[in-house]
Structure formats: structure tokens, C-alpha cells
Backbone as CSV, one residue per row, in Angstrom:
resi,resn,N_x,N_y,N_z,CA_x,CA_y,CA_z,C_x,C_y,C_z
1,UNK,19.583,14.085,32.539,18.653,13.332,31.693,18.895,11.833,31.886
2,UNK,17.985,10.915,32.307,17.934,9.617,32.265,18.933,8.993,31.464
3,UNK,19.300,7.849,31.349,20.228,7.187,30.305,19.317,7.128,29.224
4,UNK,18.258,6.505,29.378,17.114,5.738,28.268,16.557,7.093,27.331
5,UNK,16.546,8.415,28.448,16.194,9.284,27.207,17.111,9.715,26.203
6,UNK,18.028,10.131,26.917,19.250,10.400,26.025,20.027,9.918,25.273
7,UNK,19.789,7.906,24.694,19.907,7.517,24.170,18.633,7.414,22.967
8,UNK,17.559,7.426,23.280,16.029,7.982,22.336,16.399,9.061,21.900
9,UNK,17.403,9.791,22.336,17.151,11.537,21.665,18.453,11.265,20.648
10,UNK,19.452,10.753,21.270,20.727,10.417,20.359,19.961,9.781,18.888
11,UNK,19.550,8.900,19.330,19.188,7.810,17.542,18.006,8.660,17.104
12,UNK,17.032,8.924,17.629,15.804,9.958,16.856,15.947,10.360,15.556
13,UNK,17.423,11.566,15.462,17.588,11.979,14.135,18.233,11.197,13.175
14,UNK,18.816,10.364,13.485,19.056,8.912,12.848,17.843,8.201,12.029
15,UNK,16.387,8.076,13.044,15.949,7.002,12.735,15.055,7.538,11.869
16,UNK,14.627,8.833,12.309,13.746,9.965,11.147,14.946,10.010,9.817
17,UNK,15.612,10.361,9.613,16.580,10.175,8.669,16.549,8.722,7.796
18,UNK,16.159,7.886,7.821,16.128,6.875,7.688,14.973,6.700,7.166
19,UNK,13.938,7.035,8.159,11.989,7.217,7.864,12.220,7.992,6.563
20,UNK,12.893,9.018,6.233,12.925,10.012,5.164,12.945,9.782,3.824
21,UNK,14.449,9.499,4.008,15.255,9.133,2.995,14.594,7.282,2.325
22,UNK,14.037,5.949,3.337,14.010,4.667,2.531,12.415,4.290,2.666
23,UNK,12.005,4.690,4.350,11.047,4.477,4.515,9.333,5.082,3.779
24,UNK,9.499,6.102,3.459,8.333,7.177,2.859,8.179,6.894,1.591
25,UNK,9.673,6.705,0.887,9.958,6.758,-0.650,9.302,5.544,-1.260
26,UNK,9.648,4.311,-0.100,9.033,2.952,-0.334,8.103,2.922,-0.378
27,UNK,7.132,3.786,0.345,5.850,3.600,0.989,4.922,4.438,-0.412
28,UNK,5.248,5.743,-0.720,4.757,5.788,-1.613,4.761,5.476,-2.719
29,UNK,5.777,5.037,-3.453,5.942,3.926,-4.832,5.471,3.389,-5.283
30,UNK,5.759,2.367,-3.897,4.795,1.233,-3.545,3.354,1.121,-3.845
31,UNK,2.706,2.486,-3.501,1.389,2.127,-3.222,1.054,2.699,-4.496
32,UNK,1.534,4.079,-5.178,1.114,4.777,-6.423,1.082,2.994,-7.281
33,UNK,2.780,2.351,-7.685,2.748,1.815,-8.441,1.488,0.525,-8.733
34,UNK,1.173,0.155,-6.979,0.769,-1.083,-6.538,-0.810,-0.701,-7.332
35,UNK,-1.281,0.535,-6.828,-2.554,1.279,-6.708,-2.664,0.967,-8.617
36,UNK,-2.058,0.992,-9.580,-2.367,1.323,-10.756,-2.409,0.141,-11.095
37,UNK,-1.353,-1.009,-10.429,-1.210,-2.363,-11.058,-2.372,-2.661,-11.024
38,UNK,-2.946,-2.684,-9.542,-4.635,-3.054,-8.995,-5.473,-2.895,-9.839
39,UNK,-5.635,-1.550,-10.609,-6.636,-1.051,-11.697,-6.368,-1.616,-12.608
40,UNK,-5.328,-1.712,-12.960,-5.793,-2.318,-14.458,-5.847,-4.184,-14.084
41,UNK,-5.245,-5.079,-13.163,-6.017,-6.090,-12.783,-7.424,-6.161,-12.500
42,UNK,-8.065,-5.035,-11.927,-9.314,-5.300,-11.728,-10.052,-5.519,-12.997
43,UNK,-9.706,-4.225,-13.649,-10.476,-4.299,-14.837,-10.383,-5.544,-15.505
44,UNK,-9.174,-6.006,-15.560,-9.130,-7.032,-16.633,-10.145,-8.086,-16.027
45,UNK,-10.129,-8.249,-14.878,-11.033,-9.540,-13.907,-12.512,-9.366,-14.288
46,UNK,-12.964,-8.252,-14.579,-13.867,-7.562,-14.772,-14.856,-7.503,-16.406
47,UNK,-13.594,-7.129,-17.001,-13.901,-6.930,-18.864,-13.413,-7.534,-19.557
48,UNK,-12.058,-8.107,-18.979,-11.085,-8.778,-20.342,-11.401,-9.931,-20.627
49,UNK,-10.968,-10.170,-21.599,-11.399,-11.903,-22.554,-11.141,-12.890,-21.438
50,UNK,-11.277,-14.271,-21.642,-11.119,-15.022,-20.394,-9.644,-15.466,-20.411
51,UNK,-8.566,-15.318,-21.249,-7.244,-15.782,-20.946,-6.557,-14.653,-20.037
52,UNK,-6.990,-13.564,-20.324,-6.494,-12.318,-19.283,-7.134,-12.438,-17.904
53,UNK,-8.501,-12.700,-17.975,-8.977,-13.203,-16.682,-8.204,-14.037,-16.147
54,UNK,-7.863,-15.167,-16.197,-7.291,-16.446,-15.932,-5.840,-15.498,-15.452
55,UNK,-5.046,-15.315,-16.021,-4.276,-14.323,-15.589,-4.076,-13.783,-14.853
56,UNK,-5.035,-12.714,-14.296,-5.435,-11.842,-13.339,-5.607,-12.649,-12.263
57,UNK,-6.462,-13.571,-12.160,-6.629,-14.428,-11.363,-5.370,-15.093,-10.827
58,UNK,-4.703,-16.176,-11.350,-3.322,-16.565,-11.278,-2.805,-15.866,-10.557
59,UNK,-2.184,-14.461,-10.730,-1.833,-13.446,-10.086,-2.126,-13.020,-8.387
60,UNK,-3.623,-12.627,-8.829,-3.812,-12.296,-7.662,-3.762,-13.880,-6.260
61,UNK,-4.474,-15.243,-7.162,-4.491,-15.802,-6.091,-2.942,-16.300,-5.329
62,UNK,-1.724,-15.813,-6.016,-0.471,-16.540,-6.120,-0.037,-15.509,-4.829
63,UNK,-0.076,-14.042,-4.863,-0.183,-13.065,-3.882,-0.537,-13.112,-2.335
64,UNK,-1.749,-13.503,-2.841,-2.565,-12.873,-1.294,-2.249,-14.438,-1.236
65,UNK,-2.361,-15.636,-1.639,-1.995,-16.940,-1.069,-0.507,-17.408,-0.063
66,UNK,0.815,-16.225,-0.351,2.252,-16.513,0.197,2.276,-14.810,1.195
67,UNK,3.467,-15.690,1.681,3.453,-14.333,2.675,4.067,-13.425,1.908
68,UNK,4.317,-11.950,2.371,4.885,-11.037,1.785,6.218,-11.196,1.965
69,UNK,7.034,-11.518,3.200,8.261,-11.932,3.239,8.922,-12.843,2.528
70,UNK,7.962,-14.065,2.762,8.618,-14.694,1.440,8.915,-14.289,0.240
71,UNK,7.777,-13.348,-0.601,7.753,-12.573,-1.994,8.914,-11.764,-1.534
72,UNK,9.694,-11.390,-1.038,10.957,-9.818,-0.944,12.107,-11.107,-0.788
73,UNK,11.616,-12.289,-0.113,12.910,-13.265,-0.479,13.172,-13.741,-1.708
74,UNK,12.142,-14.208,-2.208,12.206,-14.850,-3.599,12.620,-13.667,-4.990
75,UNK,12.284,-12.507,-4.690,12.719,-11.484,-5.178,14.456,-11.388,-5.127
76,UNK,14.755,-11.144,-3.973,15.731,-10.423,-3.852,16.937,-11.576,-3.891
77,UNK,16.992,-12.516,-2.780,17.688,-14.315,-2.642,17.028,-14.753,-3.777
78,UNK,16.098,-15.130,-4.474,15.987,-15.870,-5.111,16.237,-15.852,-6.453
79,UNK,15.640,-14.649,-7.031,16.143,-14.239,-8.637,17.390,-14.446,-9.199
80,UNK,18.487,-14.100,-8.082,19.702,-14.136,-8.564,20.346,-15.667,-9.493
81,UNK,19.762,-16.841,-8.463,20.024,-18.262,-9.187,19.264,-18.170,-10.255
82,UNK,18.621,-17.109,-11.041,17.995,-16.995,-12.506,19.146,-16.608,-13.328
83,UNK,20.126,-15.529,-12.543,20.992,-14.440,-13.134,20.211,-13.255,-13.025
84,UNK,18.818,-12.881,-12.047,18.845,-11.544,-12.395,19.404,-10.745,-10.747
85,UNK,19.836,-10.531,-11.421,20.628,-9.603,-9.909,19.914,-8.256,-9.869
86,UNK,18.899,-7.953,-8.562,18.339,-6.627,-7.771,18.862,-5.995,-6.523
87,UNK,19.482,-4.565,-6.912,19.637,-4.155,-5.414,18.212,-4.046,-4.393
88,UNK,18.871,-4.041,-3.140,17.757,-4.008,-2.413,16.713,-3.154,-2.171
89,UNK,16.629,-1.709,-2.480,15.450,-1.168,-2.582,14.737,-1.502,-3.480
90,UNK,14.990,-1.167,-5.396,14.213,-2.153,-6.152,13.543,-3.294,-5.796
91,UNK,14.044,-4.305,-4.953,13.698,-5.479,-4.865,12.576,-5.510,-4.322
92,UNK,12.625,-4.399,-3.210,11.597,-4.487,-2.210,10.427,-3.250,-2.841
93,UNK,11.045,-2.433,-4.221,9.660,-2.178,-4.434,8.725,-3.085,-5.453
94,UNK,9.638,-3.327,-6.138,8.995,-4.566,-6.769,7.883,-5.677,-6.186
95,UNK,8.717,-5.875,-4.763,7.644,-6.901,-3.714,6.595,-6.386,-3.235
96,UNK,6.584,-4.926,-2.513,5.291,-4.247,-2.287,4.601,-3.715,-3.507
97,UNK,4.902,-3.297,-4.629,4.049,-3.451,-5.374,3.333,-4.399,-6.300
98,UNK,4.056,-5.414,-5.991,3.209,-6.625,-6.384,2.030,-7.286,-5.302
99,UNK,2.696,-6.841,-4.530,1.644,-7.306,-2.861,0.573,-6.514,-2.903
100,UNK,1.002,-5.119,-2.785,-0.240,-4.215,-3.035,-1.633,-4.070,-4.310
101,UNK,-0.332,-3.931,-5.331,-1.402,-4.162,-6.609,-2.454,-5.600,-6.582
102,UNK,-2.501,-6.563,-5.655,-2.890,-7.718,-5.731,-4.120,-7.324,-4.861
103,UNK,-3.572,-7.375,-3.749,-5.052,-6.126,-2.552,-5.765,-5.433,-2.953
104,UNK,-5.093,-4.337,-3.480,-6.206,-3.300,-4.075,-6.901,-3.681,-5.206
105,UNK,-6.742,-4.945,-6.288,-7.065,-4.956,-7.042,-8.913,-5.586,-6.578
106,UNK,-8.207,-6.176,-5.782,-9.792,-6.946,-4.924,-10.658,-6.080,-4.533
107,UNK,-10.426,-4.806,-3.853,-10.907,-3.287,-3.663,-11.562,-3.065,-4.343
108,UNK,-10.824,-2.749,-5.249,-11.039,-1.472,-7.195,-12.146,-2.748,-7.257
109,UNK,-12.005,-4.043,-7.833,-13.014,-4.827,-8.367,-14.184,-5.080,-7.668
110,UNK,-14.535,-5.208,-6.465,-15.549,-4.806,-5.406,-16.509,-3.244,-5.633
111,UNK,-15.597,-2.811,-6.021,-16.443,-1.068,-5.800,-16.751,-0.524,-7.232
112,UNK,-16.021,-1.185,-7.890,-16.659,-0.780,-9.572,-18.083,-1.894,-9.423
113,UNK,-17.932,-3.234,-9.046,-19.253,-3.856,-9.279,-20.568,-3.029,-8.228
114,UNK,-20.046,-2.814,-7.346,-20.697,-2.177,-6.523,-22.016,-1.238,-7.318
115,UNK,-21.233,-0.220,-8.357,-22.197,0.703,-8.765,-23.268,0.094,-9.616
116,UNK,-24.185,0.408,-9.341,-25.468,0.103,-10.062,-25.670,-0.490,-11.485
117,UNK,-25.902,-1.211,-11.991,-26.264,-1.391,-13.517,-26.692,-0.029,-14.198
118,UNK,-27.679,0.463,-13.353,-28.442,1.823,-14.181,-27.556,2.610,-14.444
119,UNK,-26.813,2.919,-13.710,-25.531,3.626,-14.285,-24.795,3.654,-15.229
120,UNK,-24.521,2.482,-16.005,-23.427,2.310,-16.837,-25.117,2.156,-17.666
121,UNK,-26.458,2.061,-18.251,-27.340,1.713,-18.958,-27.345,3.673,-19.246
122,UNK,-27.506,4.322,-18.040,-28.078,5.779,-18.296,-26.668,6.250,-18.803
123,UNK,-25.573,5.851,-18.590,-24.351,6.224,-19.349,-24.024,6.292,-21.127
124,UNK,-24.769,5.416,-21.431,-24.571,4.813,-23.008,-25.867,5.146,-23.420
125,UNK,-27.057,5.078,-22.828,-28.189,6.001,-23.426,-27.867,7.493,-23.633
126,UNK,-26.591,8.069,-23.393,-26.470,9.203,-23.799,-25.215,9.627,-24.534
127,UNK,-24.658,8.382,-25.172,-23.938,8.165,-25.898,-22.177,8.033,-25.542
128,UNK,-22.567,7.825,-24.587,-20.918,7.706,-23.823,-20.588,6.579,-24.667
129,UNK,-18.817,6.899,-24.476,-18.350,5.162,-24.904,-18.114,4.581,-23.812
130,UNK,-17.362,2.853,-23.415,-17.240,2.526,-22.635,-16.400,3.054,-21.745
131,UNK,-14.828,4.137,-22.370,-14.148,4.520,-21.843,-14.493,5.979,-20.811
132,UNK,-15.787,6.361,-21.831,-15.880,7.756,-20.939,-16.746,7.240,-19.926
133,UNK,-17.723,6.067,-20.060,-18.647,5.790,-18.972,-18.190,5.702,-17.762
134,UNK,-16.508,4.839,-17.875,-15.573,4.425,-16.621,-15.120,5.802,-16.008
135,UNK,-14.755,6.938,-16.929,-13.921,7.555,-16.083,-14.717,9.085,-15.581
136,UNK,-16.225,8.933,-16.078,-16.672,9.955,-15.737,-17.991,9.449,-14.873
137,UNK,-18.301,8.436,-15.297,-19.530,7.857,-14.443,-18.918,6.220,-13.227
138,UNK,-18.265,5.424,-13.491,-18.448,4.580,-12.958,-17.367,4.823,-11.887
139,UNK,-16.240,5.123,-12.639,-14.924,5.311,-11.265,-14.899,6.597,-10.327
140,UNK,-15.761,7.639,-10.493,-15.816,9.047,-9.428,-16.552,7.799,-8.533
141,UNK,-17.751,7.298,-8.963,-18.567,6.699,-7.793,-17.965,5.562,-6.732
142,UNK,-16.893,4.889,-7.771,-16.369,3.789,-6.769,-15.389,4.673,-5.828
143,UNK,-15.270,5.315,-6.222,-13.844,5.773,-5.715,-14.355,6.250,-4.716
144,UNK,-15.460,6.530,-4.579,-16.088,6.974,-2.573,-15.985,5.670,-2.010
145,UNK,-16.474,4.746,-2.553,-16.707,3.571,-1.922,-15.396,2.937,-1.604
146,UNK,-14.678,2.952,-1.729,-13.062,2.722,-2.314,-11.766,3.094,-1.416
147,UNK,-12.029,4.410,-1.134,-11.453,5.554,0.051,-11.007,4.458,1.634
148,UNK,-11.874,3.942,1.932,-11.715,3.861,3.192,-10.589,2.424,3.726
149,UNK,-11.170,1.383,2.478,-10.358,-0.051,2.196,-9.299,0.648,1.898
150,UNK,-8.985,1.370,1.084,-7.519,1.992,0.569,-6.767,2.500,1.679
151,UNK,-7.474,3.539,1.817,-6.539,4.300,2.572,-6.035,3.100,4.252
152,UNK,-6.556,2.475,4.391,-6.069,0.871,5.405,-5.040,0.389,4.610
153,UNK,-5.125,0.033,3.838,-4.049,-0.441,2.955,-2.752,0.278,2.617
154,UNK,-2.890,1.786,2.907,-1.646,2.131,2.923,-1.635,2.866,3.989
155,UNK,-1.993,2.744,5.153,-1.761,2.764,6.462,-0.524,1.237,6.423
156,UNK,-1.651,0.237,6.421,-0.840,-1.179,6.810,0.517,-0.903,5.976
157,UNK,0.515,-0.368,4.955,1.691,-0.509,4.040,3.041,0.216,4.662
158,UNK,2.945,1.472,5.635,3.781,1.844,6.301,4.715,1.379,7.274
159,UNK,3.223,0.436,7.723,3.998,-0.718,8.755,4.793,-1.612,8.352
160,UNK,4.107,-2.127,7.109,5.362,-3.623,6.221,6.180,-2.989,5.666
161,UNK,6.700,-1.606,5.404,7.974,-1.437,4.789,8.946,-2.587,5.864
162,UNK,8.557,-2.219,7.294,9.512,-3.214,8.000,10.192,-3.723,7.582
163,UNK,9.429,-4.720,6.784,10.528,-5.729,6.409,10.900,-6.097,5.397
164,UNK,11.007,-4.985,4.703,12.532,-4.614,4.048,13.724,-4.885,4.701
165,UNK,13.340,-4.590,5.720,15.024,-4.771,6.597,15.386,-6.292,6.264
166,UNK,14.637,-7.242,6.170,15.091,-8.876,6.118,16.121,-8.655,5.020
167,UNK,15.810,-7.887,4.102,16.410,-8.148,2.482,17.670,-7.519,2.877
168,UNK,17.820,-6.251,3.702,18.842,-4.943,3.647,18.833,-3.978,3.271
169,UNK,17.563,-3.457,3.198,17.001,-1.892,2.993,17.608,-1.314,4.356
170,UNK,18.543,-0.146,4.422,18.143,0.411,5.546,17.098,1.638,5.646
171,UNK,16.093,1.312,6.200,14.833,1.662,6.371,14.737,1.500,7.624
172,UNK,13.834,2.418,8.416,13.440,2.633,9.572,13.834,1.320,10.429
173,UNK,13.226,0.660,10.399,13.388,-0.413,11.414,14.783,-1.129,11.182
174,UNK,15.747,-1.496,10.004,16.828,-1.774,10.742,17.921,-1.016,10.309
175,UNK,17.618,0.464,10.819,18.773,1.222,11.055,18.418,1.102,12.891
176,UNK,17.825,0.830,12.646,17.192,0.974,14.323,18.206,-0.337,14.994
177,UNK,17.787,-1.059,13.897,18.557,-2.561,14.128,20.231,-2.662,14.517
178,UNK,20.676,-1.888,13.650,21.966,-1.056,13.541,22.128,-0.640,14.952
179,UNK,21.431,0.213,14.974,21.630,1.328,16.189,22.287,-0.037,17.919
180,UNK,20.878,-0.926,17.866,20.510,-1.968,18.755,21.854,-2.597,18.852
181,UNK,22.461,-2.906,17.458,23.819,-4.074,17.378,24.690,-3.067,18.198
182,UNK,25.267,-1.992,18.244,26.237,-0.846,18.786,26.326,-0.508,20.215
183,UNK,24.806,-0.361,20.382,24.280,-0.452,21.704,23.899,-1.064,22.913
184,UNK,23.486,-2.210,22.611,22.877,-3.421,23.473,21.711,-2.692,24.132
185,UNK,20.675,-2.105,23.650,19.329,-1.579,23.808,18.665,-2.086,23.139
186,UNK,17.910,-2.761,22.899,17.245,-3.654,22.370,15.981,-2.730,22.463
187,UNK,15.395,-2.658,23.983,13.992,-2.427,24.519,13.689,-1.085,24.129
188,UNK,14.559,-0.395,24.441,14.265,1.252,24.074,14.244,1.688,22.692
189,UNK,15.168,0.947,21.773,15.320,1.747,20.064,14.378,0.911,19.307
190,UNK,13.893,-0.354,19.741,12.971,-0.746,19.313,11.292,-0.040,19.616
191,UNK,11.106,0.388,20.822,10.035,0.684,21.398,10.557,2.292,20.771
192,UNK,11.126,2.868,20.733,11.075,4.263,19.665,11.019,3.974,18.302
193,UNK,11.325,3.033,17.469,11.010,2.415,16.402,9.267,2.288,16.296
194,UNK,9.059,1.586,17.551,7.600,1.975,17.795,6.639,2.802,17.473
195,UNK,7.078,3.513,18.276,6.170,4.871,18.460,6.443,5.852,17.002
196,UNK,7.991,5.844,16.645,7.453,6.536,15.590,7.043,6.147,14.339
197,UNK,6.650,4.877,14.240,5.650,4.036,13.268,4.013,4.841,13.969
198,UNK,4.076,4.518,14.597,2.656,4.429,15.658,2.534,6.271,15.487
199,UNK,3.313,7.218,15.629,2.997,8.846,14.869,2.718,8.390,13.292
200,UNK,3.138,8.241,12.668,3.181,8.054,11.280,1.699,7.993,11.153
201,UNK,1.203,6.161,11.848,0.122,5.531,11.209,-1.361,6.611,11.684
202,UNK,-0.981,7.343,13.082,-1.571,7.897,13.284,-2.393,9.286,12.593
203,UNK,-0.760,10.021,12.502,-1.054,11.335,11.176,-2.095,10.722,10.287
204,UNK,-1.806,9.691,9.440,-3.248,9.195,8.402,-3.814,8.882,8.380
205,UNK,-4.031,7.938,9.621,-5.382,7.928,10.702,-6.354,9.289,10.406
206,UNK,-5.629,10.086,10.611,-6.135,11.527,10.825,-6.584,11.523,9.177
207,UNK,-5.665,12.143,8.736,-5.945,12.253,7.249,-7.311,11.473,6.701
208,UNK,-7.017,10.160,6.949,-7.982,9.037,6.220,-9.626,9.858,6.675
209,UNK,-9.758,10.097,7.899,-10.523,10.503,8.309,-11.391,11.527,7.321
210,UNK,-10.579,12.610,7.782,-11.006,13.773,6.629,-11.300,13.806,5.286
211,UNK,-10.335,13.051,4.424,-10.779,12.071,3.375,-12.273,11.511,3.223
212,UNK,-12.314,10.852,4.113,-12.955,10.068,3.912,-14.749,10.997,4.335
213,UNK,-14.812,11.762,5.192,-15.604,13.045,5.053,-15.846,13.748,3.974
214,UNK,-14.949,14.052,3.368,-14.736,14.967,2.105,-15.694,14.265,1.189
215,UNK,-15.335,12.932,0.927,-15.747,12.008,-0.221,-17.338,11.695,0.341
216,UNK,-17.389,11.745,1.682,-18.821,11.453,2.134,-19.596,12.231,2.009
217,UNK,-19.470,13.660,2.168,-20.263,14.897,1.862,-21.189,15.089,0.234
218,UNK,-20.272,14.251,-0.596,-20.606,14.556,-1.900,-21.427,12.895,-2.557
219,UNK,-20.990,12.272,-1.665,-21.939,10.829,-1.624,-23.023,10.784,-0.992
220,UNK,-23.901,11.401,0.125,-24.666,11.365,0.275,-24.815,10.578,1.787
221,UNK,-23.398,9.801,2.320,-23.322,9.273,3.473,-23.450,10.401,4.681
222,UNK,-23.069,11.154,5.028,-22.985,12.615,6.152,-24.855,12.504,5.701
223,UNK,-24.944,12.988,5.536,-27.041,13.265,4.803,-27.426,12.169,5.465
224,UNK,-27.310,11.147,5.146,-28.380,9.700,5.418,-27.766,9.442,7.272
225,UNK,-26.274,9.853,7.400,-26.044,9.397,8.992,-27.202,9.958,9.698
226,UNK,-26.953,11.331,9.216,-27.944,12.806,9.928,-28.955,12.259,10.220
């Protein structure tokens, strides 16, 4: 066996081990926690009085305005000169779900306006309250519309666990890093670091797909392509 493979086959169960155990756990947290922060920011951008607006706003523009690396520094290096001391996974879910909930919230608030006025009018002409209008009439509908921005968003989100590693997560990419310091392979455990990001993003590639069919069948998009 080549040198180069048999060093790819050596770290593999290493680096899946790693994908398992920091990388997945992050990834979904992240996005459940990020995904809910989003909703209820949207809404507020949406319904709430104008000091919660202002808020929401603040928020989101403070987000999507800095990089994400910086936010997992200022988190993790930076809090401490407050006194609050975070280990490093916390830190870094804290950072992706503040990153995320900020994204999606722009999503969620896009695709709720999206639905029609008549909707939320034929909702309350039949005596809905505002709460049942949202969760039986206005959010099934966004949520087709919704599917496809999302599910990108936690595609991309698989990829930025990355850098976690800056903080000291060991997570996929720097156990890999690890591996690289031991080794002096740079080209190969990185480029398998690669690829098995690049399976990952792919599998939900796939997924998103089908998803996103599923949700189309009952929207009326598959019908109108036809």
C-alpha cells in the first residue's frame, strides 16, 4: 500500500471519531438552538413593540456585520477579561448559535412576510387567534418557502464548525491538525479532512433535495414545474 494511503487509512478512524463525538454534536445544537433563536427574532422584527424591534435589529445587524471568527474569539479570549470563564465547546456553541440564529432569522422573516395578507384576513374571519393563525396557517406555508435557504445554512454550518479549532475544540479539522503536527503531512490529512467534509455536505445535499420535493409536492411547485 502506498505511504499516502496508509497514512489516510491510519487517521480516518481518528478523524471520523472526532466528526462524531465534537463535530455533529456542534452542528446540530447549533442549528436546533440557532433555528429557534431566529424565530422568535423574526417575530419580534415582525410584531413586537418598537423597543424589541430595535433590539432585534441591533442584534441581528451586530452578527451578520463581524466575522464569525472573530464572535468564537470574543467569546471564548475575550469574556474571560469580564471574569466569565467558557470551556471551549460551550463557547463555540454559543458563537454558532448566535451566528446562526441571526441568518435564519432573516429567512423565517422573509417567508412569513412572504405569505399573502388573505391568509392571515381568511384566518381571523374564522375566528382564529393570532397564535393559532401562526401555527396553523401562516408558518406550515412559510416553512415550504423556508426549506431550501435553511437547509444551505446548515449545510454551510457543517463546514464552519471548522473553526472551532481556532478556539480548541477538537473537532474534525484540528484533530486533523494534531494528526499534521506528529506527522509532517500537511497535504494528505488535510485533503482527507477534505473530502470527508465534502461526504458529509454531500449526504445533505442529497437529503436537502428530497426535502425539499416532499415540501414541493404539497405546495404546488412539482404541479406548476410540470
Amino acid at each position: 500500500m502506498p505511504h499516502w494511503l496508509q497514512l489516510m487509512a491510519d487517521a480516518l478512524p481518528t478523524l471520523l471519531w472526532a466528526g462524531l463525538i465534537f463535530t455533529i454534536p456542534l452542528t446540530l445544537l447549533s442549528f436546533i438552538l440557532g433555528l429557534a433563536l431566529g424565530l422568535v427574532t423574526a417575530i419580534a422584527r415582525l410584531f413586537a413593540p418598537a423597543p424589541l424591534v430595535a433590539v432585534a435589529r441591533f442584534y441581528v445587524w451586530v452578527i451578520r456585520g463581524t466575522p464569525l471568527l472573530v464572535q468564537l474569539f470574543v467569546i471564548f479570549y475575550g469574556l474571560p477579561s469580564l471574569g466569565i470563564l467558557l470551556d471551549a465547546f460551550p463557547a463555540a456553541l454559543i458563537g454558532f448559535t448566535l451566528n446562526i440564529g441571526a441568518y435564519t432569522s432573516e429567512i423565517i422573516r422573509a417567508t412569513i412576510s412572504s405569505v399573502p395578507r388573505g391568509q392571515w384576513e381568511a384566518a381571523y374571519s374564522i375566528g382564529m387567534s393570532w397564535s393559532q393563525v401562526m401555527r396553523r396557517t401562516i408558518l406550515p406555508q412559510a416553512t415550504r418557502v423556508a426549506i431550501p435557504p435553511l437547509s444551505n445554512t446548515f449545510i454551510s454550518l457543517v463546514k464552519d464548525t471548522s473553526l472551532a479549532a481556532a478556539i480548541t475544540v477538537p473537532e474534525l479539522f484540528q484533530t486533523a491538525q494534531r494528526i499534521v503536527a506528529t506527522t509532517y503531512e500537511p497535504l494528505i490529512l488535510y485533503i482527507e479532512a477534505a473530502l470527508i467534509y465534502l461526504a458529509m455536505s454531500s449526504v445533505l445535499s442529497a437529503l436537502q433535495v428530497r426535502l425539499e420535493q416532499r415540501f414541493a409536492r404539497y405546495g404546488g411547485f412539482l404541479e406548476a414545474r410540470a
